[in-house]
C-alpha positions as CSV (number, residue, x, y, z in Angstrom):
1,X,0.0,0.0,0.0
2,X,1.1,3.6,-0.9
3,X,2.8,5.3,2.1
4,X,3.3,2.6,5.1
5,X,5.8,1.9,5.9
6,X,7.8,-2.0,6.0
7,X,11.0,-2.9,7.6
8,X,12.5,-6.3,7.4
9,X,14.9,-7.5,10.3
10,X,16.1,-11.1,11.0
11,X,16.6,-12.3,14.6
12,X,17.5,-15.5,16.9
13,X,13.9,-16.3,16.6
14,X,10.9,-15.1,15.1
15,X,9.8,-13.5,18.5
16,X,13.4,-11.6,18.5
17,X,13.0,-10.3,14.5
18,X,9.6,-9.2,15.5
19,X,11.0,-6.7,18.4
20,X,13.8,-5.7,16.5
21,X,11.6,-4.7,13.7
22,X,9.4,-2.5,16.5
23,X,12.5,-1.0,17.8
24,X,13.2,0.4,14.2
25,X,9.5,1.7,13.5
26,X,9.4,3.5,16.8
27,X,12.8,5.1,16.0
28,X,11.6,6.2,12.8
29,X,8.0,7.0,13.9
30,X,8.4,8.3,17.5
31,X,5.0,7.3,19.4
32,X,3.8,4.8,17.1
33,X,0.9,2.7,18.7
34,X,2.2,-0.9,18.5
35,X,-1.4,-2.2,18.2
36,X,-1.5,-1.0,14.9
37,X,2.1,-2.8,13.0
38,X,1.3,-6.0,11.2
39,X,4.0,-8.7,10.9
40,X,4.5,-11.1,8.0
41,X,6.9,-14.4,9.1
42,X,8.9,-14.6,6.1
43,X,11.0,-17.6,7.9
44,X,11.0,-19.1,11.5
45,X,14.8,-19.8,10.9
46,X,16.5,-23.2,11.9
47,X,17.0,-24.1,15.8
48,X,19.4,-26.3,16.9
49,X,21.0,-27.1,20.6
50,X,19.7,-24.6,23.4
51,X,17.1,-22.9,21.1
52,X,20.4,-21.0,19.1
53,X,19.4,-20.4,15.2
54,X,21.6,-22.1,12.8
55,X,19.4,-19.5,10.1
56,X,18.3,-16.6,11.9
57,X,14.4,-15.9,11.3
58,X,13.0,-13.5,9.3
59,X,9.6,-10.6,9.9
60,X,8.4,-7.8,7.7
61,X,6.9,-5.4,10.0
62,X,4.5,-2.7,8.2
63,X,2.8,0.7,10.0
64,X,-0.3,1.2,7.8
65,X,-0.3,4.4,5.4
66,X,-1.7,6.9,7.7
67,X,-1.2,5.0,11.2
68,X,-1.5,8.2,13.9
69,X,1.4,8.1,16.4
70,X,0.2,7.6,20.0
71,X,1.1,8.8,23.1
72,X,3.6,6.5,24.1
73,X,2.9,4.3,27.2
74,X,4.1,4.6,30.5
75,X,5.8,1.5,31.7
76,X,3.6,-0.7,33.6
77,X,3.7,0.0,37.4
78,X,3.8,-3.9,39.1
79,X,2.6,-4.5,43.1
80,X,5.6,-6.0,44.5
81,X,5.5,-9.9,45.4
82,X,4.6,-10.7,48.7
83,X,7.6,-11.6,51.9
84,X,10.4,-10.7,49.0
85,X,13.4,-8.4,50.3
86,X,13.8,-5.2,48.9
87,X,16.6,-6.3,46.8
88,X,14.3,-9.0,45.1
89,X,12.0,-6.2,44.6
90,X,14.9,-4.5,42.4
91,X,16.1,-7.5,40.5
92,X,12.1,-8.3,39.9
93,X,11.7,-4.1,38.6
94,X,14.7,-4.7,36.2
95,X,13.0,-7.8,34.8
96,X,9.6,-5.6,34.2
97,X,11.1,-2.8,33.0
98,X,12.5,-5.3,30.5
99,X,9.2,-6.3,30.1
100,X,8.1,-3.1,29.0
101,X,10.7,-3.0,26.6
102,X,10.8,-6.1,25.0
103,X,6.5,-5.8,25.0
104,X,6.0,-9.0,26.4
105,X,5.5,-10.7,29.7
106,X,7.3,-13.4,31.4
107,X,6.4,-15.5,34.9
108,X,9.0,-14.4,37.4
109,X,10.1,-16.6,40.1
110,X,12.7,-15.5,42.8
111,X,14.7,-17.4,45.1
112,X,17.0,-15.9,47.6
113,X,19.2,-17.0,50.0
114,X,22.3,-15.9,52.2
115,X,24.2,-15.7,49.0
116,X,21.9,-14.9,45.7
117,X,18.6,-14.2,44.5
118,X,18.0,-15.8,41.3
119,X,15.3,-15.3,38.9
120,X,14.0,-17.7,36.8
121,X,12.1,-16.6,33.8
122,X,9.3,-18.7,31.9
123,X,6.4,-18.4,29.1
124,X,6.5,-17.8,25.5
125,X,9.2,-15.6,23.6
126,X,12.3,-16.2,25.9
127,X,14.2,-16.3,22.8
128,X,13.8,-12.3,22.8
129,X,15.2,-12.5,27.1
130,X,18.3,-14.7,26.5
131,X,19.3,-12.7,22.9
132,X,21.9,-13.9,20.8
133,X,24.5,-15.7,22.2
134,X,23.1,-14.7,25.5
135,X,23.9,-11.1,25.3
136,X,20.5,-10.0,26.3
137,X,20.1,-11.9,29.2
138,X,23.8,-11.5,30.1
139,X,23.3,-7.8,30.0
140,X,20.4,-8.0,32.3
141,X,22.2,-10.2,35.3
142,X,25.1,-7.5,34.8
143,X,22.6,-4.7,35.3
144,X,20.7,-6.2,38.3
145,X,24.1,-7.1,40.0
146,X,24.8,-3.3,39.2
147,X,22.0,-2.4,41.3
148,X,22.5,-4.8,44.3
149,X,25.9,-3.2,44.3
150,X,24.8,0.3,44.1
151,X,22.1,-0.7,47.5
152,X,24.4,-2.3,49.0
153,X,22.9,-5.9,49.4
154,X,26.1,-7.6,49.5
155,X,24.5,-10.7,47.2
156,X,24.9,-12.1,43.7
157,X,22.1,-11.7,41.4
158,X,21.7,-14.5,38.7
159,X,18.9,-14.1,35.9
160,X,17.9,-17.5,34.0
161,X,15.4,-18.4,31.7
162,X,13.6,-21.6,31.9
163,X,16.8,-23.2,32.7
164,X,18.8,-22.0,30.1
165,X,22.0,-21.2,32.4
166,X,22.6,-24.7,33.1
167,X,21.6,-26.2,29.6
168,X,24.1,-23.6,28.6
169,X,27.1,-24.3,31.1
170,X,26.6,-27.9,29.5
171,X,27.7,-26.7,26.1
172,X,30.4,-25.0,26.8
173,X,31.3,-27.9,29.0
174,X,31.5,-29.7,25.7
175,X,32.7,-26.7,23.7
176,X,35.6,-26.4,26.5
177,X,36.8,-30.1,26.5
178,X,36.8,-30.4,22.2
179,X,38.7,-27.5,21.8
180,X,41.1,-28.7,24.5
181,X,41.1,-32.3,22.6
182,X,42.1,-30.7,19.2
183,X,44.5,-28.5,20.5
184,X,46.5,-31.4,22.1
185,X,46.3,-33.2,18.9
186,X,47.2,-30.5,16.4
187,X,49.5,-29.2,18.6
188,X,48.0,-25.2,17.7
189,X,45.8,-22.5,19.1
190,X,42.3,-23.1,19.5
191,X,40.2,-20.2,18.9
192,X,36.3,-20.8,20.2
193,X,33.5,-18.5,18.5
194,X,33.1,-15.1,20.4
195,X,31.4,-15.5,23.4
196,X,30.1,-12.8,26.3
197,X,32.3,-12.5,29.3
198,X,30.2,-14.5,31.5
199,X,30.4,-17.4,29.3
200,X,34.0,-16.6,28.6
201,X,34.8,-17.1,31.9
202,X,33.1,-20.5,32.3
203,X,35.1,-21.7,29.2
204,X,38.5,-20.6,31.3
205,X,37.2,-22.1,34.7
206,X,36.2,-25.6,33.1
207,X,39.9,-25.7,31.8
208,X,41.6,-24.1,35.1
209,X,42.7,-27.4,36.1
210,X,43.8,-29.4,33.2
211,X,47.6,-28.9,33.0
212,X,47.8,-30.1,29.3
213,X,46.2,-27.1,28.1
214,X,46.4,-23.2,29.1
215,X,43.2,-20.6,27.6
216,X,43.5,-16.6,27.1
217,X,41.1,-14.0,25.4
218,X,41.2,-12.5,22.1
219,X,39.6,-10.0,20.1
220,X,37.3,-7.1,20.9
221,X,33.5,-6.9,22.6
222,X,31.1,-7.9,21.3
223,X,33.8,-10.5,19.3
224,X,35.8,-11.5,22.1
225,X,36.6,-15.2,22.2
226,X,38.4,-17.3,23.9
227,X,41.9,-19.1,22.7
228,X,43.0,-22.5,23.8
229,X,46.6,-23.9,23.4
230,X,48.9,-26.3,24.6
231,X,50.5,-25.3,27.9
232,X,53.5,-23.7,27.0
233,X,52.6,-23.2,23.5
């Protein structure tokens, strides 16, 4: 149709295209009432291990000719769970905030102890939480722990989605011990795909204690990766 407006993106999943697509109408339409964008799946992609695209999924978004920008909505204001701590009460106001952004909703469940407060994730369109290679959801854990730290509440914040951080851990267990394997047998430098510095850092803690092989970091964000070699290589 003459006039509207179409924007084509490609994300981890269809669910990630579809908010990246939003993200560009609203910058180029500042107010646009979401209600009124109509998506066309041109491909849900492929998913393999963990819910990662080997073919990222494809949208067409399109505004209607015409479509009247709206006042833009305030973010959502929440009641606060019931018996959780004031810094649960921050970590679940990132999460909603995120909400808000991402214009979706999850279930949030939060555990705390001595320690942590972890908070677990779970419904439809997590794909668009955990992001590509787990840079969204990496991004969030480092912003709630940012905000424990700025309040003082002396505990670790870990963000998951429907078990995701330990399906995760998994693979790079794997990832870790092949790239130590074929390093020993080629005798050269392994260098993994890039990875975000909280998965970096499992990759170097998995291999801490094998003497055969010694790991660094290469590259720059958001390409970092890590490098495994023989020790003394």
């Amino acid at each position: 149709m003459a006039g509207e407006l179409r924007i084509e993106t490609e994300g981890e999943t269809v669910g990630e295209a579809k908010w990246l697509a939003l993200r560009e109408l609203e910058r180029r339409l500042p107010g646009l009432d979401r209600t009124t964008v109509e998506f066309q799946v041109v491909s849900e992609g492929e998913r393999g291990l963990l819910g990662v695209g080997t073919l990222p999924a494809k949208v067409v978004a399109v505004a209607p000719a015409g479509a009247a920008p709206s006042a833009v909505a305030p973010a959502v204001e929440r009641d606060p769970a019931p018996d959780e701590s004031e810094a649960a009460g921050r970590i679940r106001r990132v999460l909603e905030l995120a909400e808000d952004a991402f214009g979706s909703r999850f279930h949030i469940e939060i555990e705390e102890d001595d320690a942590t407060i972890t908070a677990t994730c779970s419904g439809a369109e997590l794909g668009l939480l955990i992001g590509k290679h787990g840079q969204t959801i990496d991004a969030l854990q480092y912003l709630a722990n940012a905000v424990l730290h700025r309040h003082g509440a002396g505990k670790e914040a870990i963000i998951d989605a429907a078990g995701y951080r330990e399906r995760r851990l998994e693979a790079l267990a794997a990832i870790a011990r092949r790239a130590a394997d074929e390093a020993l047998a080629s005798g050269r430098a392994v260098g993994l795909d890039p990875m975000t510095s909280v998965e970096r850092k499992a990759v170097h803690l998995f291999l801490k204690d094998d003497d055969r092989v010694e790991t660094g970091s290469d590259g720059s964000e958001p390409n970092r990766f890590v490098v495994v070699r023989p020790s003394g290589g």
